[in-house]
RODO-656703 format. One line per 2 residues: number of its first residue (from 1); their letters; for each residue x negated, y negated, z of N, C-alpha, C. Coordinates in steps of 0.001 Angstrom, whole numbers. Each point is the difference from the previous one (the first is absolute). Example, Ala and Ser with C-alpha at 12.3 -4.5 7.8 and 13.67 -1.06 7.14 Angstrom:
<pts>
1 = AS = -13190 5690 7800 890 -1190 0 -900 -1200 0  350 -1050 -720 -820 -1190 60 770 -1090 730
</pts>
This chain:
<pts>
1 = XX = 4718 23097 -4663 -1319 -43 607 -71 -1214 921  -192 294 1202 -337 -926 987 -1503 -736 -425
3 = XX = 163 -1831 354 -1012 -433 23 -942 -141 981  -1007 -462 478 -533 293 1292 -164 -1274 522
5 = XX = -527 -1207 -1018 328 -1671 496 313 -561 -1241  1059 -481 1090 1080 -727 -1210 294 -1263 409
7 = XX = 445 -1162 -493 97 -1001 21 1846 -50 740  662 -988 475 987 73 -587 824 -714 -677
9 = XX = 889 279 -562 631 -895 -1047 270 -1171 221  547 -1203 911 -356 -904 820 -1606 -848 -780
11 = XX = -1102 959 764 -1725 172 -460 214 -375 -1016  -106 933 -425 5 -579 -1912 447 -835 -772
13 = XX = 1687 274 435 101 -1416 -785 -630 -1660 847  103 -280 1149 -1337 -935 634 -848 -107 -1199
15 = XX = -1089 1121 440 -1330 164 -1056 314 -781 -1377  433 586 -584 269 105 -1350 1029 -1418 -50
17 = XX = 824 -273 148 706 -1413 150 -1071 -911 119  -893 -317 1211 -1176 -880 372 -497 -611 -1311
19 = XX = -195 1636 -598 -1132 -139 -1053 660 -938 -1090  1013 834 -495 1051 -659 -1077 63 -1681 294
21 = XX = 55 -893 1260 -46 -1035 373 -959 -794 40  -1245 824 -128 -1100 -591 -315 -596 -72 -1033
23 = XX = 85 670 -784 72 79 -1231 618 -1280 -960  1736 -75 606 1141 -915 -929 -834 -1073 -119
25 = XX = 111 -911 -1025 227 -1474 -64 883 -796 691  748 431 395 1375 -247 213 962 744 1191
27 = XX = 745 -458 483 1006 554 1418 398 1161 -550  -234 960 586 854 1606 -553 740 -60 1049
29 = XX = 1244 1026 -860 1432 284 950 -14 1339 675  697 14 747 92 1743 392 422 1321 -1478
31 = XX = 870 -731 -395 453 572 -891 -1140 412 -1639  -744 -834 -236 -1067 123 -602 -948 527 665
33 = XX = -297 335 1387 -810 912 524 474 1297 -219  1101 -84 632 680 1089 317 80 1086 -1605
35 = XX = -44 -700 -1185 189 581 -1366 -1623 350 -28  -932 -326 70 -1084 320 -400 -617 523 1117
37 = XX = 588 651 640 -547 912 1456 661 947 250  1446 -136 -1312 941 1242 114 572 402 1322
39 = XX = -351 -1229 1058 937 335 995 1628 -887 618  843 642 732 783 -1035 193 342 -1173 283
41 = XX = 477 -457 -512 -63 -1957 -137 768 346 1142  737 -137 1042 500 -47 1796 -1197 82 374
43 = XX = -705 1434 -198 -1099 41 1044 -1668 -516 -173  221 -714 -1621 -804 -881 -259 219 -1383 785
45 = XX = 583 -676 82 1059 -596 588 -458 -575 1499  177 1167 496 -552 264 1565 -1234 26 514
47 = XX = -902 615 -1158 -1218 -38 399 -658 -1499 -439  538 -258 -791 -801 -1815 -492 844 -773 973
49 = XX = 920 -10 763 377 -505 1093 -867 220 1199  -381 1158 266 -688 262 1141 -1707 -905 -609
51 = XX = -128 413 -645 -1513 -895 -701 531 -1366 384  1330 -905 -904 -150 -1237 420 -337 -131 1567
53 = XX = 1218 928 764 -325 -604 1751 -1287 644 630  -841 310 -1022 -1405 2 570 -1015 -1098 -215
55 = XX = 480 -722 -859 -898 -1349 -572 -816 232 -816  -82 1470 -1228 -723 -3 -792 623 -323 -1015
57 = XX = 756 -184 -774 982 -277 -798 1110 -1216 -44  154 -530 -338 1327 -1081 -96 1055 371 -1138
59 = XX = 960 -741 463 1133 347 -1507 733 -1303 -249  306 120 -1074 948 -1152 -461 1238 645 -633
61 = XX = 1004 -1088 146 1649 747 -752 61 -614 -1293  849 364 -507 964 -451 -1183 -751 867 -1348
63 = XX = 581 -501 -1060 -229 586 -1248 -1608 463 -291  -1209 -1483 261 -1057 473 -385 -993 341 1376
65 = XX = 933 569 1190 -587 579 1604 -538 1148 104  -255 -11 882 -775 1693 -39 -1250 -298 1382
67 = XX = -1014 623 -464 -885 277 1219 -992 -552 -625  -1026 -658 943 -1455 56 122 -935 -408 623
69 = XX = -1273 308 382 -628 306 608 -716 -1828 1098  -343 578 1309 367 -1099 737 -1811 -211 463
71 = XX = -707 1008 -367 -1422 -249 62 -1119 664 -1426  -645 -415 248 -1122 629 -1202 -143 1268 36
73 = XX = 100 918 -1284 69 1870 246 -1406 -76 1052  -944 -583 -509 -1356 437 764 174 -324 1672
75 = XX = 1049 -547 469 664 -437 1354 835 1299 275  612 600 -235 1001 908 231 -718 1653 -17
77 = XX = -95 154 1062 -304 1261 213 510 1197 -246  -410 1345 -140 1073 527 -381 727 1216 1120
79 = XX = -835 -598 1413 648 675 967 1167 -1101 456  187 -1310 -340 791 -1018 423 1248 414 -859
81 = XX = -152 265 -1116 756 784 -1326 1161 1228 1509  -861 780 25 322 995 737 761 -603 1495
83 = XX = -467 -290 706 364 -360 1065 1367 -1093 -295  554 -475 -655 985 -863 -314 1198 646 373
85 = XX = 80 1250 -606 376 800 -352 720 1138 1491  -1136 93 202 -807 1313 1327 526 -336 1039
87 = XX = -1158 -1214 118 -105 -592 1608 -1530 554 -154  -618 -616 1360 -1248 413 126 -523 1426 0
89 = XX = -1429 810 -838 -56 1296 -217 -761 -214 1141  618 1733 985 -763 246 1100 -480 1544 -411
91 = XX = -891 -84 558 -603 1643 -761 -268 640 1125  495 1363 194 98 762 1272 -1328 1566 -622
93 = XX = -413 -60 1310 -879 1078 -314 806 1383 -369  1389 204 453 965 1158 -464 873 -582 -1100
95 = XX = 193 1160 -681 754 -347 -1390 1442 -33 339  356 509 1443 1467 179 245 350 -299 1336
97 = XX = -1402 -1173 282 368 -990 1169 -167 955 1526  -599 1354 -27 41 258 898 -1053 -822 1160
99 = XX = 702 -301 1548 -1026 -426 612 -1759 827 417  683 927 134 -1064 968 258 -93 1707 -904
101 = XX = -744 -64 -813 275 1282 -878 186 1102 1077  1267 1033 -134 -57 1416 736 -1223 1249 -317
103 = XX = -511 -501 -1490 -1140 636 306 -1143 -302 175  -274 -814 366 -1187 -830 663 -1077 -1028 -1380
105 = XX = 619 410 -963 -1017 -923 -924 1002 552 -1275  -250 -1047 -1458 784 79 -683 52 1408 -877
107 = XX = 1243 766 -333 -396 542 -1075 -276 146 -1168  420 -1579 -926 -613 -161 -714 -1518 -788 -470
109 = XX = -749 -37 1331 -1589 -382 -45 221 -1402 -84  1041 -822 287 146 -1097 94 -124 -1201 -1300
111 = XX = 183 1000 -870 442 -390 -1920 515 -1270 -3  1276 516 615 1150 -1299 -140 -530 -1269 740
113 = XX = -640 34 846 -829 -1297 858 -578 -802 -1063  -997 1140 -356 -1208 -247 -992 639 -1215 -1323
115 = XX = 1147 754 -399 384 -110 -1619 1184 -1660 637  305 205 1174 799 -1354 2 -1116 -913 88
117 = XX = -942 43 708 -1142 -891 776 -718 -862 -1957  -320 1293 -780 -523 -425 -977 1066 -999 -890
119 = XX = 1666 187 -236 1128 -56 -498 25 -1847 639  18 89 1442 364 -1270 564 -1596 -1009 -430
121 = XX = -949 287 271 -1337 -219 -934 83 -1102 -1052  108 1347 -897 550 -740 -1278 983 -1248 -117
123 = XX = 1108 178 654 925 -871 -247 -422 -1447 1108  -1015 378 918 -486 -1328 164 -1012 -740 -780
125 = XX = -178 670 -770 -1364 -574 -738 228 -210 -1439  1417 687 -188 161 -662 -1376 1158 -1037 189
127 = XX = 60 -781 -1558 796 -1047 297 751 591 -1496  1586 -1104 288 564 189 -1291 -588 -620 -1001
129 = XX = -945 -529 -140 -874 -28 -1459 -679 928 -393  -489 823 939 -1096 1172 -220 1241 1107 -581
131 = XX = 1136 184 231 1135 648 89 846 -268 -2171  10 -1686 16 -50 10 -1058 -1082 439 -1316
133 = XX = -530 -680 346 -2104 469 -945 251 1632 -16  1103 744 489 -528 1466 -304 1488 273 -566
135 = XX = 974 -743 -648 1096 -301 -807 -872 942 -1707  281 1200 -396 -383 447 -861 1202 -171 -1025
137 = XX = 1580 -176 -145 445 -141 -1050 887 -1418 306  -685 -792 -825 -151 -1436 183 1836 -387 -1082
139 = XX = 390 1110 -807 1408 -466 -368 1110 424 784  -376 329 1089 1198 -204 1213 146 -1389 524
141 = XX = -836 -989 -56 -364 -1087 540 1050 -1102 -740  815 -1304 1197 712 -581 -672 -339 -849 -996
143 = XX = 92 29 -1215 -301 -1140 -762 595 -1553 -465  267 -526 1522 794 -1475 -231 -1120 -661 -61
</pts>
């Protein structure tokens, strides 16, 4: 079954990493993300790299290194989350970039406009604290 909006894996783990970091007491590693996000520690890896060279995140090495966070969650947006990642979201009135629709107006009533416009919205107006506060199973969370 096809989804209709989906994040992508990249997305998520971002998202969900952020959170895990804000959360820690303590520097989390990729590898401790990467286990409690069930995704790959390489491409965990990559994406908390791309976060550090965005300036939301810092890292430290050695035994007790890892990641964390370089401003206050209530500072960190969660389209900045996104865009780290992305690059800047540009939202096109066509879902498939056409310059000029061939049939003169959309055929899907212009949904996809609608649903990014509300999508990009949101993610300016929430922050990764608002993102954590809606953390419903709190024993995924690191306990150092």
């Amino acid at each position: 079954m096809t989804k209709i909006l989906a994040l992508s894996e990249a997305n998520a783990i971002a998202f969900h990493g952020m959170a895990l970091i804000a959360k820690s007491k303590v520097a989390i590693s990729a590898t401790e993300i990467a286990e409690l996000t069930n995704s790959s520690k390489h491409h965990t890896s990559k994406v908390m790299q791309r976060l550090v060279k965005s300036g939301l995140i810092g890292s430290t090495r050695g035994p007790s290194g890892g990641f964390f966070l370089k401003k206050k969650p209530t500072e960190i947006k969660a389209i900045d989350i996104l865009e780290a990642l992305e690059g800047k979201v540009d939202l096109k009135d066509c879902p498939i970039d056409n310059i000029h629709c061939p049939f003169g107006s959309c055929l899907l009533g212009n949904v996809c406009n609608e649903i990014g416009t509300k999508l990009i919205n949101h993610l300016q107006t929430h922050t990764l604290q608002d993102m954590i506060n809606n953390i419903a199973n709190e024993d995924i969370l690191v306990k150092k």
